[in-house]
C-alpha positions, -999 to +999 in steps of 0.1 A: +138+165-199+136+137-175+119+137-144+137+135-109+130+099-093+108+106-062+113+094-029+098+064-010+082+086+016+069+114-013+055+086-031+038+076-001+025+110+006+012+113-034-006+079-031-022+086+006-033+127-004-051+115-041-069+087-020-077+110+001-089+134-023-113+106-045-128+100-010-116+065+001-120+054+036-102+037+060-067+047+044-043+024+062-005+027+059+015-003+068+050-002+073+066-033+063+105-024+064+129-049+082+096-070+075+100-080+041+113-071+006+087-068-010+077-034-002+083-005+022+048+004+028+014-012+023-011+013+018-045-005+021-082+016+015-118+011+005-143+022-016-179+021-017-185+005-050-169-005-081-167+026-098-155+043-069-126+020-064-118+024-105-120+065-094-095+058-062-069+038-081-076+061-113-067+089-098-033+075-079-020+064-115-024+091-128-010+117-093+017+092-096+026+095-137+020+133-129+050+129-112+072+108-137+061+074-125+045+060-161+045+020-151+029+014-124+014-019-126-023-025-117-038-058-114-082-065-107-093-032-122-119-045-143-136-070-114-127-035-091-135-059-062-092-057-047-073-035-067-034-039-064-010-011-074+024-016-078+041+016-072+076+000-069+082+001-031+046+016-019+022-012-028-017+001-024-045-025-022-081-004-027-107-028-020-144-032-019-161-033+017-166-074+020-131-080+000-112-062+029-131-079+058-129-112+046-089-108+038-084-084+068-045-080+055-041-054+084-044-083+107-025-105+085+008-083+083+004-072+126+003-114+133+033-120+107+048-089+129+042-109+161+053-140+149+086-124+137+090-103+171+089-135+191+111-154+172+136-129+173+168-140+193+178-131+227+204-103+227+234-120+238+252-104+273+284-095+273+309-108+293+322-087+323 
């Protein structure tokens, strides 16, 4: 029997609740729709060494094949410095403490944001 096909926002709820539960900090959710197509959300953490990053993202692949997702695609587990999962339109980063200052993606995706805001057109009046 096949399982149903969960949800954008579920998915998000599975990945934030089992890095909740393998203790990472400073979960971060970005929200990246109308911003690019690359993903819905961003969901960016940290753990406090490299086997506690290996437990956060273990523990999302397998919350997330628990619930019929089998392919997620992970990329930096063995250097467990950034950690990428690929959870189709929920893309999680766990990273280690210096790896997430120096990139500092949070800041990254709110000046892209900006950028994008102010570029924006003017909305055009309409003629009385």
């Amino acid at each position: 029997m096949r399982k149903r096909q969960i949800s954008t926002e579920d998915r998000l709820k599975l990945i934030v609740d089992s890095a909740e539960a393998k203790k990472a900090e400073d979960i971060e959710i970005m929200d990246l729709r109308d911003r690019t197509l690359i993903a819905d959300y961003f969901v960016v953490c940290t753990g406090g060494s490299d086997i506690h990053i290996r437990s956060v993202v273990d523990g999302i692949r397998d919350t997330l094949a628990d619930h019929g997702m089998k392919r997620s695609r992970i990329e930096g587990y063995s250097e467990a410095r950034w950690v990428l999962i690929d959870a189709e339109d929920v893309i999680v980063h766990v990273f280690a403490r210096d790896e997430r200052k120096f990139y500092d993606l949070e800041s990254i995706w709110r000046k892209a944001q900006a950028v994008l805001e102010s570029e924006r057109p003017a909305p055009v009046k309409e003629a009385k």
